[in-house]
C-alpha positions in Angstrom: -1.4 7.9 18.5 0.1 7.6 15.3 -1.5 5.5 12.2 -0.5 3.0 9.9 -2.4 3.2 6.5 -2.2 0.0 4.7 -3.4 0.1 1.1 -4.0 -2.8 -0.7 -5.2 -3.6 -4.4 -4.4 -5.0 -7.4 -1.1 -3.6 -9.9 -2.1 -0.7 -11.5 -5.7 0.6 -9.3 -3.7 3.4 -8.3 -2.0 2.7 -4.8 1.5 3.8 -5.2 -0.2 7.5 -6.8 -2.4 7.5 -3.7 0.4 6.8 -1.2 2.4 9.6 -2.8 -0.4 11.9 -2.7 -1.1 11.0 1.2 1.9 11.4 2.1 2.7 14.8 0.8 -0.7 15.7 2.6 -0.3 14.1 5.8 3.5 14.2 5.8 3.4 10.9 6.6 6.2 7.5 5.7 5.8 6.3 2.8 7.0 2.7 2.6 6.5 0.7 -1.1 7.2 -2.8 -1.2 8.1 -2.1 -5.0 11.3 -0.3 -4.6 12.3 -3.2 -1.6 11.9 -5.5 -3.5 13.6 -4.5 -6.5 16.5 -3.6 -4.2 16.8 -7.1 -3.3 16.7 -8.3 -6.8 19.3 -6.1 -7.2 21.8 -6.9 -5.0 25.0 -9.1 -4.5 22.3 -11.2 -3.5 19.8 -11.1 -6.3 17.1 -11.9 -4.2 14.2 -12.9 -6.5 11.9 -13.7 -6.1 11.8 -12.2 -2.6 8.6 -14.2 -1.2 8.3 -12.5 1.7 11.1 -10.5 2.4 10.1 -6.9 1.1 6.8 -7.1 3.0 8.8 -7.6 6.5 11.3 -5.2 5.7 9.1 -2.7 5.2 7.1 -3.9 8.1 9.9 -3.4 10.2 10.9 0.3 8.8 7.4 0.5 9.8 7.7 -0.1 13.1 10.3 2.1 13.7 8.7 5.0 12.6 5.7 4.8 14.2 7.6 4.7 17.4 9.2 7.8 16.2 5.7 9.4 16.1 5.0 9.4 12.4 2.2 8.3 10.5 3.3 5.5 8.3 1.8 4.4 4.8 2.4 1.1 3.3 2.1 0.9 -0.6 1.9 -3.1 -1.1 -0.3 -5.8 -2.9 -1.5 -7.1 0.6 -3.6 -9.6 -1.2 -3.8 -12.5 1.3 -4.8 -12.5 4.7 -1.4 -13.4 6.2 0.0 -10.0 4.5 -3.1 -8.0 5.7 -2.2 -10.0 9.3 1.5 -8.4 8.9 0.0 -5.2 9.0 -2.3 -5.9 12.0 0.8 -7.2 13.9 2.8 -4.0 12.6 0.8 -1.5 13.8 0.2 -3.3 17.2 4.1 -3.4 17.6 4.1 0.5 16.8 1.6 1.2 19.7 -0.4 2.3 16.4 -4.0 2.5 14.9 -4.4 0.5 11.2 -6.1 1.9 8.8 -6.7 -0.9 5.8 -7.3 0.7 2.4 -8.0 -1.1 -0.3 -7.8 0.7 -3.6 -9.9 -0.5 -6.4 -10.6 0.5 -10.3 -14.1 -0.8 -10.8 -13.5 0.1 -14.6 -11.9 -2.8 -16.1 -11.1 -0.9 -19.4 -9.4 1.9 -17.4 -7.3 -0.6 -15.3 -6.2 -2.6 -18.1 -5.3 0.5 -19.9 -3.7 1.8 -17.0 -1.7 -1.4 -16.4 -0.7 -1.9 -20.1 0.6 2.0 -20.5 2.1 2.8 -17.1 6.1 2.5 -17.0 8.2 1.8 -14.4 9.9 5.0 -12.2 12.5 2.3 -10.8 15.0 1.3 -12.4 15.2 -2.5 -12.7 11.3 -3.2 -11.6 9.7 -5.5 -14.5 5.9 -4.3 -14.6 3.3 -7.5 -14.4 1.2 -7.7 -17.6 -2.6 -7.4 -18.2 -2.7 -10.9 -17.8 -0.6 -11.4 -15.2 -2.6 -8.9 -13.1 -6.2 -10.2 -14.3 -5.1 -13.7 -13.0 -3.3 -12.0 -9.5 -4.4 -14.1 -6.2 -6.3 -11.4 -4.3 -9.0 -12.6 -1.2 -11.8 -11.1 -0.2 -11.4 -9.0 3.2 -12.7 -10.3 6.5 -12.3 -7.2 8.3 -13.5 -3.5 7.9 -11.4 -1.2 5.7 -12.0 1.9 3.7 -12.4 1.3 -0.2 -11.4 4.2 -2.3 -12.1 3.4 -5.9 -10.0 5.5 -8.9 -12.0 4.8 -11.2 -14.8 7.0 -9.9 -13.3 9.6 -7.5 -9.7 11.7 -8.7 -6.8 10.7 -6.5 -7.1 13.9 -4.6 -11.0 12.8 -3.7 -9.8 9.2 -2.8 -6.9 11.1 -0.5 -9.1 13.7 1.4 -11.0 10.4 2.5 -8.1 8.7 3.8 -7.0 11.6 5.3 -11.1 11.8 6.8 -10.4 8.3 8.4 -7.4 9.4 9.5 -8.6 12.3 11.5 -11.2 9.8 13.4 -9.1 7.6 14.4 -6.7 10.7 15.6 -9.6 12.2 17.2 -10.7 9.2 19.6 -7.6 9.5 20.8 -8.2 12.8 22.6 
């Protein structure tokens, strides 16, 4: 059975680093809401703000691959539990298990250093602000998932556990 790995966290913890590094690993999907969204924005359309529409689109892309046969990792946000439902609902539609990661930076001075010096790799993608992120909607989780935090463990670490997870849920499949 294939596996849908939705990561979740704040701007800047880390996620879309992680989901590049899983997916070279795993050779797995990777599906960012990021470059979505800023597709939309950039458009005829000029979708923007896109509310929802990034995280179903990628949802659905989602969907399709894991009925291809290949693992699938979403790079979003997934702040609220109707996103983290989306995912639920994705993976059941892909005859797949979810894996929920959330990705952390317990170290506020290394997150708001990481959020204040990254740079955008997509063109057209405006970066949120220290400020915006600090103040950022973000729930606390209801249901089991896998925390992975970068402020403690090198990307590679927090990747070799996702990929540990990974190979349990793989292996009560056989």
């Amino acid at each position: 059975m294939t596996i849908l790995v939705a990561l979740s966290g704040l701007p800047g913890v880390g996620k879309t680093t992680l989901a590049k590094a899983l997916a070279a690993q795993v050779k797995a999907v990777h599906l960012r809401v990021d470059s979505v969204e800023t597709a939309l924005k950039n458009s005829v359309l000029r979708i923007d703000p896109s509310e929802d529409a990034g995280y179903l689109a990628i949802a659905s892309v989602a969907v399709d691959n894991l009925l291809l046969g290949f693992d699938v990792i979403a790079d979003t946000v997934n702040p609220i539990e109707i996103t983290r439902n989306l995912w639920a609902r994705t993976a059941a539609s892909g005859s797949a298990h979810l894996l929920n990661v959330e990705v952390v930076c317990s170290d506020r001075a290394i997150h708001r250093y990481r959020v204040e010096a990254r740079e955008s790799d997509i063109q057209g993608l405006v970066m949120p602000d220290w400020q915006k992120v600090a103040n950022r909607k973000f729930d606390p989780w209801k249901v089991d998932r896998l925390i992975v935090d970068t402020s403690v463990d090198e990307i590679k670490k927090c990747a070799s556990k996702v990929v540990a997870e990974m190979q349990k849920l793989k292996s009560a499949d056989r």
